[in-house]
PyMOL Python script that loads the backbone (N, CA, C, O; Angstrom):
from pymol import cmd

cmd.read_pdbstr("""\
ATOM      1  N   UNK A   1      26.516   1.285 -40.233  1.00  0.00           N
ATOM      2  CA  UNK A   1      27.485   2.174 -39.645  1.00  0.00           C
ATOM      3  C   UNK A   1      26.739   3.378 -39.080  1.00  0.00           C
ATOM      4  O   UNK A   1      25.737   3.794 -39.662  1.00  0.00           O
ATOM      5  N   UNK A   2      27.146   3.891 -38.082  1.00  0.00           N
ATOM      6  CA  UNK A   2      26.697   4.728 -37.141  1.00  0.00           C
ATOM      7  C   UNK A   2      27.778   6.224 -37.094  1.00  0.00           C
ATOM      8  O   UNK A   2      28.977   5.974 -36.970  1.00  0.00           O
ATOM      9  N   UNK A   3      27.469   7.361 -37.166  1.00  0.00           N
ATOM     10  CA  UNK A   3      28.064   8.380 -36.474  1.00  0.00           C
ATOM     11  C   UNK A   3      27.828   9.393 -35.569  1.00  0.00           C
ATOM     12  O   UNK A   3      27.093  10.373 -35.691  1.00  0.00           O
ATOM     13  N   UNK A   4      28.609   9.016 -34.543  1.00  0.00           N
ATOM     14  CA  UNK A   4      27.956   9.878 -33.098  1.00  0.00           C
ATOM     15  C   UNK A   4      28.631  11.223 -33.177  1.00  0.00           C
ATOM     16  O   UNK A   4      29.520  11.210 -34.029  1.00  0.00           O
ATOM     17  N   UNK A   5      28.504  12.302 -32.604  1.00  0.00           N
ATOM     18  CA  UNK A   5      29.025  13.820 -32.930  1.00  0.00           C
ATOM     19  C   UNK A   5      28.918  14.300 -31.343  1.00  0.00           C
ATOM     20  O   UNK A   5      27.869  14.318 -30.700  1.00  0.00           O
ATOM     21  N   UNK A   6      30.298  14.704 -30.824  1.00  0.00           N
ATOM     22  CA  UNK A   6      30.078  15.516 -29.574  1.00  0.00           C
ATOM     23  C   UNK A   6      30.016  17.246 -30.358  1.00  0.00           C
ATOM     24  O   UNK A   6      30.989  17.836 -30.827  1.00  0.00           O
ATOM     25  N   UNK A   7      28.988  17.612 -30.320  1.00  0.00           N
ATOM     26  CA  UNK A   7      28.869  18.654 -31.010  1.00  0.00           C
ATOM     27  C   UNK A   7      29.326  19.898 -30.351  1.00  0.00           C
ATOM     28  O   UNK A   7      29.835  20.788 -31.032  1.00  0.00           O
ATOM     29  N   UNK A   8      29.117  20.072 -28.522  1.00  0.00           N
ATOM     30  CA  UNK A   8      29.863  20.710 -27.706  1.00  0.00           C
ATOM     31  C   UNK A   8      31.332  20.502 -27.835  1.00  0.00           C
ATOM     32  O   UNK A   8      31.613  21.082 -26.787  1.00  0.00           O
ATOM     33  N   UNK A   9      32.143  20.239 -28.161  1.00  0.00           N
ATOM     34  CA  UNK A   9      33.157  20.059 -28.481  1.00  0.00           C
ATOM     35  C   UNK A   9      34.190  20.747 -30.105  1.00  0.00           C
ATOM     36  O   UNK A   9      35.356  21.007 -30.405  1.00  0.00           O
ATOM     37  N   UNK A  10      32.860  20.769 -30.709  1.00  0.00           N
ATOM     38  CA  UNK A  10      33.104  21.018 -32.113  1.00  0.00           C
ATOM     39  C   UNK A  10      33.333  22.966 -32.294  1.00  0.00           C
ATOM     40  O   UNK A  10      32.433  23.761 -32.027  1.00  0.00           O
ATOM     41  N   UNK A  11      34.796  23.386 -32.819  1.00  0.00           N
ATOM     42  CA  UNK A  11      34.664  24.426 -33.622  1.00  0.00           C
ATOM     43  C   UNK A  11      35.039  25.300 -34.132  1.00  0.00           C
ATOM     44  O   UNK A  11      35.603  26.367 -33.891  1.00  0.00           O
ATOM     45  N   UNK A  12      34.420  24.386 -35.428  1.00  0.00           N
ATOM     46  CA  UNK A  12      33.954  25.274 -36.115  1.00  0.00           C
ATOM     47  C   UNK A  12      34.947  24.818 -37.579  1.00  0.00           C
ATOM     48  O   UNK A  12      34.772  25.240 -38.722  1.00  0.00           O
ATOM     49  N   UNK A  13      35.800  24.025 -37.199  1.00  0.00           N
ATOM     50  CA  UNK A  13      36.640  24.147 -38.347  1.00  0.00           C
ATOM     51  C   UNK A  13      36.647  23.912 -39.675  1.00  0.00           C
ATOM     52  O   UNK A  13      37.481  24.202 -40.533  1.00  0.00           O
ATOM     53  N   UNK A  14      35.099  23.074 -39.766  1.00  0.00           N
ATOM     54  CA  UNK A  14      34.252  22.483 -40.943  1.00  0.00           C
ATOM     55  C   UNK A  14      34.925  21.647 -42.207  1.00  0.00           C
ATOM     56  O   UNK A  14      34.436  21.596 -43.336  1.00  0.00           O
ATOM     57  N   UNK A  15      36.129  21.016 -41.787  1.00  0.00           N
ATOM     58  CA  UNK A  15      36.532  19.991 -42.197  1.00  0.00           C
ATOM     59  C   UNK A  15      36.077  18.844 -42.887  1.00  0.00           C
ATOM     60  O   UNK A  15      36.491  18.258 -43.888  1.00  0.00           O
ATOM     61  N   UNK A  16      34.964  18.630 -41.986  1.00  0.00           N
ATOM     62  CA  UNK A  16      33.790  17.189 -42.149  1.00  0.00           C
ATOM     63  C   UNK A  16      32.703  17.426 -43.279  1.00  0.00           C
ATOM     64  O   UNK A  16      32.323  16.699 -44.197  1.00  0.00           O
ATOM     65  N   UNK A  17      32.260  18.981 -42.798  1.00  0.00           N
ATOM     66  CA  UNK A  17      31.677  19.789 -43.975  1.00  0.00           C
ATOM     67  C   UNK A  17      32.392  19.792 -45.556  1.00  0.00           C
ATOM     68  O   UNK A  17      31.594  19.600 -46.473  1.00  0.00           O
ATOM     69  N   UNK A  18      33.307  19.921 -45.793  1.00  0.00           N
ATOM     70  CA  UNK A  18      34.370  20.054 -46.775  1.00  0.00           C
ATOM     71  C   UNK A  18      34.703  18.589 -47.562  1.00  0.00           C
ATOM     72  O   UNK A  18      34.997  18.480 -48.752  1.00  0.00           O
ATOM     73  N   UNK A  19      34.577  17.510 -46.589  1.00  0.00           N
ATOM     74  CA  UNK A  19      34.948  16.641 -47.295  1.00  0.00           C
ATOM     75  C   UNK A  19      33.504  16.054 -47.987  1.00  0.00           C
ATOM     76  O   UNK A  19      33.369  15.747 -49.171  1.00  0.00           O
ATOM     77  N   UNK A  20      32.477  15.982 -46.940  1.00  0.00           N
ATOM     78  CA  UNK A  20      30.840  15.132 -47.597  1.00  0.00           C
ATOM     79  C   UNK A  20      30.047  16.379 -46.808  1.00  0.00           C
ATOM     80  O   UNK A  20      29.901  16.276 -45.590  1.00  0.00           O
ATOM     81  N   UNK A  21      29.721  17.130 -47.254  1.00  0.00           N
ATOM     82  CA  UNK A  21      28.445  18.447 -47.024  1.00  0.00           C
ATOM     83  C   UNK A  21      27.357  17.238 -46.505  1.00  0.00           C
ATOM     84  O   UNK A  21      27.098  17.031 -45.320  1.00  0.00           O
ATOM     85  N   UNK A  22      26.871  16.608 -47.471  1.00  0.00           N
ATOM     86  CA  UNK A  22      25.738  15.883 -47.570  1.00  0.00           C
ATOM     87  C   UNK A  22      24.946  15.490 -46.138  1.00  0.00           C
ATOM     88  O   UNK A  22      23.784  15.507 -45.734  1.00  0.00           O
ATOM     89  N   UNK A  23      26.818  14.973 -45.398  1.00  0.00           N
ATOM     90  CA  UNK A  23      26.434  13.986 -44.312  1.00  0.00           C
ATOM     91  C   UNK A  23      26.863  14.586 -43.398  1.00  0.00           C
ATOM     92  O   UNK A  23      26.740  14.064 -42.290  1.00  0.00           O
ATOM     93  N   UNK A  24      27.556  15.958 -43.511  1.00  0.00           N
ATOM     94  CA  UNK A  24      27.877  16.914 -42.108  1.00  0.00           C
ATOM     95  C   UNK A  24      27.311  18.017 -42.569  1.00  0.00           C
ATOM     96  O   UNK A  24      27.883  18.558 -43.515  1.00  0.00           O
ATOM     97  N   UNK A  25      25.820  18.758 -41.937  1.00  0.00           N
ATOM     98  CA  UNK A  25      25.841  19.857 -42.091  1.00  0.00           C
ATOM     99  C   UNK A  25      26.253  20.412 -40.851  1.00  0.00           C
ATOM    100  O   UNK A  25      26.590  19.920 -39.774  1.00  0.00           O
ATOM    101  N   UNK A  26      26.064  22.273 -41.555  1.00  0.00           N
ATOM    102  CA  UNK A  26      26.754  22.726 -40.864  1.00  0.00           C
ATOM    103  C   UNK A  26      25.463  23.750 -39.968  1.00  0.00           C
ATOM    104  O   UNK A  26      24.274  23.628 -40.261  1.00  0.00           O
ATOM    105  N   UNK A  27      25.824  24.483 -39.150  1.00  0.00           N
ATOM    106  CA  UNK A  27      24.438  25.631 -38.391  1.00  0.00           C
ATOM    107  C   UNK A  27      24.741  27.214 -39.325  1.00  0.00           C
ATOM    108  O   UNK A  27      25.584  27.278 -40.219  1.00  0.00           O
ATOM    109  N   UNK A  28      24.157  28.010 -39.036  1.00  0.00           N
ATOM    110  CA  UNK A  28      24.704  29.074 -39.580  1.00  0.00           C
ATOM    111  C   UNK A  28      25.973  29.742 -38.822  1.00  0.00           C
ATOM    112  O   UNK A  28      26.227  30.832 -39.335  1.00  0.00           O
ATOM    113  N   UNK A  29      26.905  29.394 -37.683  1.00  0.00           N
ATOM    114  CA  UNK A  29      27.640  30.064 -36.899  1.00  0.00           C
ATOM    115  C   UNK A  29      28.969  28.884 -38.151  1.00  0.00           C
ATOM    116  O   UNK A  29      30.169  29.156 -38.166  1.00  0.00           O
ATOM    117  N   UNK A  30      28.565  28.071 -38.750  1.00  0.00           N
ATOM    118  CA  UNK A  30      29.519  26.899 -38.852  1.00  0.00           C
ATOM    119  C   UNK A  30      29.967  25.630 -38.364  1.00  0.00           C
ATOM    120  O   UNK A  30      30.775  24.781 -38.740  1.00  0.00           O
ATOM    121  N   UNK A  31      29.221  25.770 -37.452  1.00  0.00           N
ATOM    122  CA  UNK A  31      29.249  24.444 -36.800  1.00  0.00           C
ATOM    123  C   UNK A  31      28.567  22.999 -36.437  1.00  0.00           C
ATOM    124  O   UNK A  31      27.467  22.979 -35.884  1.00  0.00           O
ATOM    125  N   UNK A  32      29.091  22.085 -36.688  1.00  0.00           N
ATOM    126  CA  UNK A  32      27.809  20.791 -36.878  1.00  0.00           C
ATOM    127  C   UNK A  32      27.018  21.382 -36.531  1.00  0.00           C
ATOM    128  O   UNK A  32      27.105  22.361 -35.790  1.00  0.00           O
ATOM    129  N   UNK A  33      25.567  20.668 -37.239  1.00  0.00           N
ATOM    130  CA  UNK A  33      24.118  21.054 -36.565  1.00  0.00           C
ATOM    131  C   UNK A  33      23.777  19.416 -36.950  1.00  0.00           C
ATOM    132  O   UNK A  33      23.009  19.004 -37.819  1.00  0.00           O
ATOM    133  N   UNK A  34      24.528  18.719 -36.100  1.00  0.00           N
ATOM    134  CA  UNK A  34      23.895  17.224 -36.193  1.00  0.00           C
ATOM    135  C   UNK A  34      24.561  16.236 -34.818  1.00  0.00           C
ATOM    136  O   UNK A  34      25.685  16.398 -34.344  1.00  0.00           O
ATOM    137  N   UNK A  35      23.500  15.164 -34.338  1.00  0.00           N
ATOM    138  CA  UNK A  35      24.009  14.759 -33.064  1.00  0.00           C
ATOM    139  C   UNK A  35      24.880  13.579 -33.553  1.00  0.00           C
ATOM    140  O   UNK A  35      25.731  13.019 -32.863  1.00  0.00           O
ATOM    141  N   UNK A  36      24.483  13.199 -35.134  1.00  0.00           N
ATOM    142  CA  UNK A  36      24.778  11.801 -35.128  1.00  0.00           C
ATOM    143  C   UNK A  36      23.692  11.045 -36.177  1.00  0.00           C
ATOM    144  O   UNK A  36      22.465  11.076 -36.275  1.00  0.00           O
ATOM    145  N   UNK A  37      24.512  10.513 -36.738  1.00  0.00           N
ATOM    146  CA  UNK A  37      23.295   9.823 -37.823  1.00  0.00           C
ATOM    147  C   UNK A  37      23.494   8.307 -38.568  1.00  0.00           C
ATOM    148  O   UNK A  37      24.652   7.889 -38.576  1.00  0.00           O
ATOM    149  N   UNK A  38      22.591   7.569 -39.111  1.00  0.00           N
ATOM    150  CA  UNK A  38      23.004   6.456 -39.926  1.00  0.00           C
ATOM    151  C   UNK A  38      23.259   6.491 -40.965  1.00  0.00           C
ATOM    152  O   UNK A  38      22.415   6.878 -41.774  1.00  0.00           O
ATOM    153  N   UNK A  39      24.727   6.039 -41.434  1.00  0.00           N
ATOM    154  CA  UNK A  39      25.300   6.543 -42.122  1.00  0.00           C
ATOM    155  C   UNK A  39      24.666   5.574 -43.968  1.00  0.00           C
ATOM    156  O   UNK A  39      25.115   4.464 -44.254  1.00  0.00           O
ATOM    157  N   UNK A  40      23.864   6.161 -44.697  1.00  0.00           N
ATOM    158  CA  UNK A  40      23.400   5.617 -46.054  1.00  0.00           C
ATOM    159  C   UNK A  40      24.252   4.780 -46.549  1.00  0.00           C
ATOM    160  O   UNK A  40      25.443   5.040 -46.717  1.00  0.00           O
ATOM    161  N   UNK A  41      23.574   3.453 -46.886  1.00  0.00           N
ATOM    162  CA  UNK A  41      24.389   2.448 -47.280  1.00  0.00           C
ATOM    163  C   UNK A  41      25.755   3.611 -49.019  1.00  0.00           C
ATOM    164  O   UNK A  41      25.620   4.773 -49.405  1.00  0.00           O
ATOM    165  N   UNK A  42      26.403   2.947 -49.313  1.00  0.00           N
ATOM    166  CA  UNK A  42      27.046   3.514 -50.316  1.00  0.00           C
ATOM    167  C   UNK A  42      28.040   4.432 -49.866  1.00  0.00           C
ATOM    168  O   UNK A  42      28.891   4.861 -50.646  1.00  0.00           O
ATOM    169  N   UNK A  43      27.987   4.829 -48.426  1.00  0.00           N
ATOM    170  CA  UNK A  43      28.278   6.254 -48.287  1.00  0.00           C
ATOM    171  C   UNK A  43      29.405   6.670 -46.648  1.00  0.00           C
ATOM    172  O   UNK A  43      29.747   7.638 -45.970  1.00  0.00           O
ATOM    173  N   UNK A  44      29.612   4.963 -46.731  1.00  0.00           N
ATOM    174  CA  UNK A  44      30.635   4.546 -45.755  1.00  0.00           C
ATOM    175  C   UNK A  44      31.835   5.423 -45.609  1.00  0.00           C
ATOM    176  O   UNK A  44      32.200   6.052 -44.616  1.00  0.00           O
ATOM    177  N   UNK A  45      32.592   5.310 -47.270  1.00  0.00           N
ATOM    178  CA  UNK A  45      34.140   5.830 -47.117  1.00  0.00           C
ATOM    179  C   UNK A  45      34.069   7.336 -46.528  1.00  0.00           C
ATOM    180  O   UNK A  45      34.769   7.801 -45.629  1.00  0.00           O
ATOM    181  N   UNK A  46      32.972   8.025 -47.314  1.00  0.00           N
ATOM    182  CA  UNK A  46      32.679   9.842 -47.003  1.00  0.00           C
ATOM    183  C   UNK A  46      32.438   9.891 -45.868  1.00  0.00           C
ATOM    184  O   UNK A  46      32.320  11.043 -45.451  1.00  0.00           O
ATOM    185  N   UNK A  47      32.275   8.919 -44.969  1.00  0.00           N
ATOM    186  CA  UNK A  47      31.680   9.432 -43.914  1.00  0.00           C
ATOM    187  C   UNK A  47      32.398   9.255 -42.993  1.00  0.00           C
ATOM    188  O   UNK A  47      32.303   9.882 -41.937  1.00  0.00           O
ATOM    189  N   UNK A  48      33.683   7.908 -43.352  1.00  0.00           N
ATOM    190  CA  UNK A  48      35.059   7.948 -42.581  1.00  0.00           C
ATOM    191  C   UNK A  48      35.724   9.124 -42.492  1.00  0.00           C
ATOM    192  O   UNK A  48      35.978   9.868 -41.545  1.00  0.00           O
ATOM    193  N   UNK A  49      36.042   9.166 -44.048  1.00  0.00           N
ATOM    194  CA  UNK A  49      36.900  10.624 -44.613  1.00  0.00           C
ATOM    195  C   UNK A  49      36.621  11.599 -43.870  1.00  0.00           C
ATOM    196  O   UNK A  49      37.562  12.076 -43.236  1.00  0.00           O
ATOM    197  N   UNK A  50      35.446  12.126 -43.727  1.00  0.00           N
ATOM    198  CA  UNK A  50      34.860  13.218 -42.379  1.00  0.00           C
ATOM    199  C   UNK A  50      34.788  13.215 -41.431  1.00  0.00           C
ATOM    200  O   UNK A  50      34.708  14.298 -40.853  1.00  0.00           O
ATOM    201  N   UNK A  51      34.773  11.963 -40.676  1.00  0.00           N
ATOM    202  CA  UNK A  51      35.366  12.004 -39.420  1.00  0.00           C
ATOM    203  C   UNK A  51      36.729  12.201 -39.007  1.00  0.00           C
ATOM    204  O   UNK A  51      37.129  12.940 -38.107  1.00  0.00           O
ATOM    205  N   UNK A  52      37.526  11.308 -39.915  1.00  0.00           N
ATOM    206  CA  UNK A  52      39.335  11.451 -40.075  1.00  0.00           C
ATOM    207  C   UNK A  52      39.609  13.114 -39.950  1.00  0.00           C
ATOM    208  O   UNK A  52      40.559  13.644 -39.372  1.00  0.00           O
ATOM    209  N   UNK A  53      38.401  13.843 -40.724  1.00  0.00           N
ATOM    210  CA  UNK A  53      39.167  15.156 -41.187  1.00  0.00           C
ATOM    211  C   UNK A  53      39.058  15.927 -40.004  1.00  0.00           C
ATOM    212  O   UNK A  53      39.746  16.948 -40.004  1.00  0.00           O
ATOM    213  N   UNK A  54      38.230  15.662 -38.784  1.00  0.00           N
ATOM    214  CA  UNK A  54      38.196  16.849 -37.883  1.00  0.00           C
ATOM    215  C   UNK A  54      39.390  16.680 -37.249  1.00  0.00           C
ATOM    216  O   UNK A  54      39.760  15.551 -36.927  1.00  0.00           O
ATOM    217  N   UNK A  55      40.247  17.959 -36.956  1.00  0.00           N
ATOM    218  CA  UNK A  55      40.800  17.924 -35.938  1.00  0.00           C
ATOM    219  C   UNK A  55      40.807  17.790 -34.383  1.00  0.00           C
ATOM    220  O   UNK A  55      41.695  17.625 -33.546  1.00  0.00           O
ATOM    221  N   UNK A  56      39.558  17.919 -34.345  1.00  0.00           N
ATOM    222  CA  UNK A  56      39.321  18.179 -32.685  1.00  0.00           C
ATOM    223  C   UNK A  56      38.820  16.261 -32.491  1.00  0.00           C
ATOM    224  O   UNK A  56      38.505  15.846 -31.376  1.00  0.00           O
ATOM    225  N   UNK A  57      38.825  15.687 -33.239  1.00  0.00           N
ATOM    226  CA  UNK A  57      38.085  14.156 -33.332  1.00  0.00           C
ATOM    227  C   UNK A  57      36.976  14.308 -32.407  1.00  0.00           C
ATOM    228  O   UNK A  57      37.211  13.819 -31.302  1.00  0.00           O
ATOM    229  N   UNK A  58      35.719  14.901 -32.557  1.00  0.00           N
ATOM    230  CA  UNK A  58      34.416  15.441 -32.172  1.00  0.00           C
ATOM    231  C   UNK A  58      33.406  14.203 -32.792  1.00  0.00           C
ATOM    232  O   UNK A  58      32.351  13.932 -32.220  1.00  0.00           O
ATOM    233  N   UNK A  59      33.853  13.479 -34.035  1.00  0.00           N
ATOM    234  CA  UNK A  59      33.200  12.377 -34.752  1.00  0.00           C
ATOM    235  C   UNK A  59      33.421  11.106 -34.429  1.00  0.00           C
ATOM    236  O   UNK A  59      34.418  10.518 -34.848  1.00  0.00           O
ATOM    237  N   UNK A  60      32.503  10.516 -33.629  1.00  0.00           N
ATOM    238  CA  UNK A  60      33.176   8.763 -33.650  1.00  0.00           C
ATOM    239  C   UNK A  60      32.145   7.816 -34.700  1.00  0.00           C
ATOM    240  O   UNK A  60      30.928   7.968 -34.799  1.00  0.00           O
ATOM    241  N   UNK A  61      32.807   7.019 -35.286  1.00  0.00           N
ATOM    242  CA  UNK A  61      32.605   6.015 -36.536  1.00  0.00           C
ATOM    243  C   UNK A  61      32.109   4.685 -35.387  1.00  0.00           C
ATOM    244  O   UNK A  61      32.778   4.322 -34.420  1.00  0.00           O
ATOM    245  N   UNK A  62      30.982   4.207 -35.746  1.00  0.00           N
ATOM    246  CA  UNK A  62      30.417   2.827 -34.945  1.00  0.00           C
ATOM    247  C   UNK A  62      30.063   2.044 -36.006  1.00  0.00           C
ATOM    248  O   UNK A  62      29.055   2.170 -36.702  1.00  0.00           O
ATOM    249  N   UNK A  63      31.050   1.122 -36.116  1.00  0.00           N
ATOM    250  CA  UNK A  63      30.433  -0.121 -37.801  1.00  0.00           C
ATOM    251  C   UNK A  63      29.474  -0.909 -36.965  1.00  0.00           C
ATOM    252  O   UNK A  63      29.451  -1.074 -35.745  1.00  0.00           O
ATOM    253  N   UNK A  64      28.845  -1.268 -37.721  1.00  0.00           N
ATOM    254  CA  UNK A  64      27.777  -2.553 -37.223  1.00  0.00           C
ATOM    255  C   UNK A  64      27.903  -3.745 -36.884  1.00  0.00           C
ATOM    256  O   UNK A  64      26.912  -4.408 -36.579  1.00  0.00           O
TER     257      UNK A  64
END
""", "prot")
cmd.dss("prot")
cmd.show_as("cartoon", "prot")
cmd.util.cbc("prot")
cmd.orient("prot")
């Protein structure tokens, strides 16, 4: 599983942050500081859950 991040798009509301820190950080203004990443086996649902949670849907989920 894959997560892509329009990060221009993103802010600030740190939602994604809130639900899995781990797998969304944040910059110091609050806002993603990530383009997109592979998402650690185990670590699927958190990483749905954080995408679900943004409002602005700035996160897209790519399964394999």
């Amino acid at each position: 599983m894959k997560i892509r991040i329009d990060r221009a798009r993103c802010t600030g509301n740190a939602r994604c942050w809130a639900v899995a820190p781990e797998l969304y950080p944040l910059d110091d203004e609050g806002y993603i500081n990530s383009d997109g990443f592979d998402v650690p086996l185990g670590q699927e649902d958190l990483a749905r859950r954080g995408a679900r949670a943004c409002p602005e849907r700035v996160i897209e989920v790519t399964e394999d």
